[in-house]
TIKOLZA-404456 format. One record per residue (C-alpha): residue in three letters; x, y, z. Coordinates in steps of 0.001 Angstrom, whole numbers, padded with zeros to 6 digits, always signed. Layout:
ALAXYZ
...
This chain:
UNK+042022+016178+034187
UNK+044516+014398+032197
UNK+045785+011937+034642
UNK+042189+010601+035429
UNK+040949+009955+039041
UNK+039081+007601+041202
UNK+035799+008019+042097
UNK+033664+006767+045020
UNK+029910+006998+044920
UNK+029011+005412+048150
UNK+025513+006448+047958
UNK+026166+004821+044207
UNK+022311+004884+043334
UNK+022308+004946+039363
UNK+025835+006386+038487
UNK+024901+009893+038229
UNK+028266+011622+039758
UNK+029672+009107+036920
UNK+027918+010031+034196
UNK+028697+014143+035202
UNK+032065+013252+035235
UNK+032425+011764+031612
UNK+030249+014233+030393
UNK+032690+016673+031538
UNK+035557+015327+029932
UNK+037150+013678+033455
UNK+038671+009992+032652
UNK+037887+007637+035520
UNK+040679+005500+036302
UNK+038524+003588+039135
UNK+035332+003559+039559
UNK+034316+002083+043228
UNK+030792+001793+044141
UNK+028335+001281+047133
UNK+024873+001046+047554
UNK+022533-001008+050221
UNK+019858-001952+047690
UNK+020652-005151+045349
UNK+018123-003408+042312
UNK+019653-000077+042654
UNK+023722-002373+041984
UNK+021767-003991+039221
UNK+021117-000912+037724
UNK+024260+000533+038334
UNK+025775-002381+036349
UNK+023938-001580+033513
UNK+025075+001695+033711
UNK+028622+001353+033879
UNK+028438-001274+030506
UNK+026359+001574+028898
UNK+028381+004379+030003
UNK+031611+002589+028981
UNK+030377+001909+025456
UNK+029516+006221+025217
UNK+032618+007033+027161
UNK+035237+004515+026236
UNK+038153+006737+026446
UNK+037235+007589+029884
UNK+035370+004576+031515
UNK+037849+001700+030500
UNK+035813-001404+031427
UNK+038983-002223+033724
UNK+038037+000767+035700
UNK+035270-000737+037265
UNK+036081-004209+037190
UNK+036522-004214+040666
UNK+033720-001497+041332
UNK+030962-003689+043571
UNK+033850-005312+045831
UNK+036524-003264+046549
UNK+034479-001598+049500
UNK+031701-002758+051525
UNK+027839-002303+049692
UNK+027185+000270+052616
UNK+029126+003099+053699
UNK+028718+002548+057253
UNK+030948-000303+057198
UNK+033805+001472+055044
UNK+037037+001575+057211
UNK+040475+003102+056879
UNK+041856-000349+055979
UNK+039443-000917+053187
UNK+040458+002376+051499
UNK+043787+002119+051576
UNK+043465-001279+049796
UNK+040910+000254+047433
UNK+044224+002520+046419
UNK+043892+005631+048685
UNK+046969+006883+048791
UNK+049232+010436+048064
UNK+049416+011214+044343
UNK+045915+009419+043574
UNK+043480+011950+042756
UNK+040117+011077+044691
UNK+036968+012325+044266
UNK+033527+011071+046165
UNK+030048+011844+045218
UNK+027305+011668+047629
UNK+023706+012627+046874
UNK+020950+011307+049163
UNK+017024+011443+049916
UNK+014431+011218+053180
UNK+015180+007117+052604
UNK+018907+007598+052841
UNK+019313+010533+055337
UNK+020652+007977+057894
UNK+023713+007638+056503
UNK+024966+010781+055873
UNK+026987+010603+058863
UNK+028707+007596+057823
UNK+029189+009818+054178
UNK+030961+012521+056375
UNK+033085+009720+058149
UNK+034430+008581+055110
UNK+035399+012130+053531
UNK+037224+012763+056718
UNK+039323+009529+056024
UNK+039481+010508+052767
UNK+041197+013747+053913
UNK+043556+012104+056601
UNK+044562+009317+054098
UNK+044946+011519+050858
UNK+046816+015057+050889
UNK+048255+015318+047687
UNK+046407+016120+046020
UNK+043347+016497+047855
UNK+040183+014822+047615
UNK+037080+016660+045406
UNK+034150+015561+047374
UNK+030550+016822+045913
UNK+027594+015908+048830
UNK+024401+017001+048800
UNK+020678+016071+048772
UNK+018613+015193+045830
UNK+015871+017470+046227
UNK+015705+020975+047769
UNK+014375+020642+051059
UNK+011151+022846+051767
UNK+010768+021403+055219
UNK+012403+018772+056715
UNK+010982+015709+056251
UNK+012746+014169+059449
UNK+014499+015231+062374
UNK+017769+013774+060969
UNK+017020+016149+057948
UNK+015980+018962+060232
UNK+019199+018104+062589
UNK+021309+018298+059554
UNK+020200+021690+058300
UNK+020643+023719+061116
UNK+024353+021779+060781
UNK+025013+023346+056935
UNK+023056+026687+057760
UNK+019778+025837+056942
UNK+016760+025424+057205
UNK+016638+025839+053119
């Protein structure tokens, strides 16, 4: 992508859907972030200095200048509102990444909530979202889990 795109990690956890992205060649424009645990931000702000200095073409520092306040530190507080002042709008191209574990299970549902706002708010072009869960799962390890493998098709 020429044009660059913004990317939401709201499970942000060390940067990884970042770090695919610039190793694939995609400039971020914004970079917005969110993530419950204070070390796992901490880390994530090391990241983003250390990824900008290997990617500068496509992780301007200015991209995620605003990347630990634009939306709330957890996705289950993310509204409509919020995204549209984050910049979610027609002609933006959006893309969220969302990888979780057993720990972080619980808020998948707010994860889903968001890529269906995502989808209302942005239809031109439409948002890339890439979910999944860290680890294979060779038996659920909760009923949430369990609950949301039957959902997808599962159990896997």
């Amino acid at each position: 992508m020429q044009r660059g795109i913004t990317l939401y990690e709201p499970l942000g956890g060390a940067c990884t859907g970042l770090e695919s992205c610039l190793r694939n060649g995609i400039r971020v424009n914004q970079y917005l972030y969110s993530d419950t645990s204070p070390e796992a931000r901490g880390v994530a702000a090391i990241r983003l200095a250390a990824l900008t200095a290997a990617y500068p073409e496509l992780l301007p520092p200015e991209a995620w200048r605003d990347a630990f306040s634009s939306l709330p530190a957890d996705v289950k507080e993310v509204t409509r509102e919020q995204l549209r002042a984050a910049g979610v709008q027609d002609g933006n191209a959006w893309m969220m990444v969302a990888f979780w574990d057993a720990e972080s299970v619980q808020a998948v549902p707010s994860v889903l909530r968001v890529v269906e706002l995502l989808q209302e708010l942005v239809t031109e072009p439409r948002p890339a979202c890439i979910l999944g869960r860290c680890a294979p799962i060779h038996a659920a390890e909760s009923d949430k889990e369990e609950q949301l493998a039957l959902c997808w098709g599962g159990p896997y």
